[in-house]
C-alpha positions in Angstrom: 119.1 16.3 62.7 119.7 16.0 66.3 122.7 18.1 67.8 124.2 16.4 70.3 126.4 19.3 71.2 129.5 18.5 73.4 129.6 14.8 74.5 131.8 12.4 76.9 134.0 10.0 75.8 131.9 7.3 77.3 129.6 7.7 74.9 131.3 6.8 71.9 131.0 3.6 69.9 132.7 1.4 67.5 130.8 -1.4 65.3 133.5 -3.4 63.0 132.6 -6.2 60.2 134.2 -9.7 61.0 135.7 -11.4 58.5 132.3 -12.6 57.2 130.6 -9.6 56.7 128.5 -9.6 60.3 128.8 -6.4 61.9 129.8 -6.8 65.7 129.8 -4.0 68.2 133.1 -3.7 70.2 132.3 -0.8 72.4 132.6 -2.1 75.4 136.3 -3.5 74.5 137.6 0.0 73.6 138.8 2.4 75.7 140.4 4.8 73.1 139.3 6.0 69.4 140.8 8.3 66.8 139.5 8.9 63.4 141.8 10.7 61.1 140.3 12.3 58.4 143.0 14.2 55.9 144.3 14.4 52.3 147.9 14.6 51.0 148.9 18.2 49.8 150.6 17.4 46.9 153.4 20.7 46.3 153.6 22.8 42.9 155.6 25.3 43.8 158.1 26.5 40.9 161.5 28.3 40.5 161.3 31.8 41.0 158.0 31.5 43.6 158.4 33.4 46.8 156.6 30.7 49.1 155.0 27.3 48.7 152.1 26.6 46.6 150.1 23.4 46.8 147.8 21.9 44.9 144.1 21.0 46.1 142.0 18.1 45.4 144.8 15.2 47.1 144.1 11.9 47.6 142.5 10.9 51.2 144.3 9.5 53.9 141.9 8.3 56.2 141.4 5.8 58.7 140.5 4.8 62.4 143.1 3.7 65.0 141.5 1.8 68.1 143.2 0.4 71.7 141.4 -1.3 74.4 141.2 -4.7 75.9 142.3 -8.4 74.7 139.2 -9.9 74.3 138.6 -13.5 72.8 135.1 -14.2 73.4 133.9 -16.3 70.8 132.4 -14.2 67.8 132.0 -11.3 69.6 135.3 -10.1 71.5 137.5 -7.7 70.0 140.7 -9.9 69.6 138.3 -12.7 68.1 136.3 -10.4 65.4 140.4 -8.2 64.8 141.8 -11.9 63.7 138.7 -12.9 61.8 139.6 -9.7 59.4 143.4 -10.3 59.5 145.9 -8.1 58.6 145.3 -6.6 55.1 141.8 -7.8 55.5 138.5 -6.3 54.3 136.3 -4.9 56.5 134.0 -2.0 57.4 133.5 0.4 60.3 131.1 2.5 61.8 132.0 5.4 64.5 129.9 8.1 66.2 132.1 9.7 68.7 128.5 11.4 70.7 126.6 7.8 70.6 125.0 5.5 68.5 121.7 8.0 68.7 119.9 8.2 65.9 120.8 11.4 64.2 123.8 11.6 65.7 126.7 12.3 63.5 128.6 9.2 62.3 131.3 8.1 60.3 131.3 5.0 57.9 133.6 3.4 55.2 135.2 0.3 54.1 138.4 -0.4 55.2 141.4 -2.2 55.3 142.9 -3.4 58.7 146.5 -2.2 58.1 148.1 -3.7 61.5 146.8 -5.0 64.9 149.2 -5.9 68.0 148.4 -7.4 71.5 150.5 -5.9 74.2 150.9 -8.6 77.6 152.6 -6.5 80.7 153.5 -7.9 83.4 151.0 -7.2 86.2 148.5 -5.3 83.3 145.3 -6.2 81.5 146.5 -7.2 77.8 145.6 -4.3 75.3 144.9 -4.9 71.8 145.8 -1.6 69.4 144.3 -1.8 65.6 145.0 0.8 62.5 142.1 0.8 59.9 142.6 3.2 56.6 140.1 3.2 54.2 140.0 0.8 50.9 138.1 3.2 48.8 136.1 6.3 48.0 136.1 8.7 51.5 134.6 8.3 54.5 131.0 8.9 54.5 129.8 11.1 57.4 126.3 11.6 58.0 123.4 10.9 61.1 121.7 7.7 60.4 
């Protein structure tokens, strides 16, 4: 596997299934990622213990949260392919925070898009903010 070692932001990428199934790279819409990779901690602690005690194996809590630019080019942009999924809406994503390299590490899963919004300041380029978590299974994380 390739080690890509420490990278730049810049280099990061973002591929998201529209809503029929075509994958479409946003990259260049995006200006911020964050992948949150966890599981709940489900307590067990009982009368009489002196400190917590959890139990392991808790269900995932995943997902991928995404800002950057209002873009409604057609098929392609990032607002277009975001309203093609909808809200609650199906859909899959790739991320590899070092590039899209091969053999560079990258995360994969199928998702639900849980909420987009479209912010329009006065005097600012419109930003478009999107919360993915994932439908099912985990997210799988490998270089291909």
């Amino acid at each position: 596997m390739a080690v890509s070692g420490q990278s730049l932001g810049r280099n990061a990428f973002v591929t998201i299934e529209d809503g029929i199934g075509t994958v479409r790279a946003v990259r260049g819409d995006i200006t911020d990622s964050t992948l949150n990779l966890s599981a709940d901690t489900p307590e067990n602690t009982a009368y009489g213990d002196p400190a917590h005690a959890f139990q392991t194996g808790g269900l995932l809590v995943e997902g991928l949260n995404i800002s950057g630019w209002f873009n409604d080019t057609e098929a392609t942009g990032l607002e277009t392919v975001l309203a093609s999924i909808g809200p609650g809406g199906s859909t899959g994503y790739v991320c590899g925070p070092a590039g899209s390299t091969t053999d560079y590490r990258k995360f994969s899963t199928c998702a639900i898009l849980q909420s987009w919004e479209i912010a329009a300041p006065v005097a600012e380029m419109i930003g478009v903010t999107a919360t993915f978590v994932i439908r099912t299974g985990s997210t799988t994380i490998g270089a291909f």
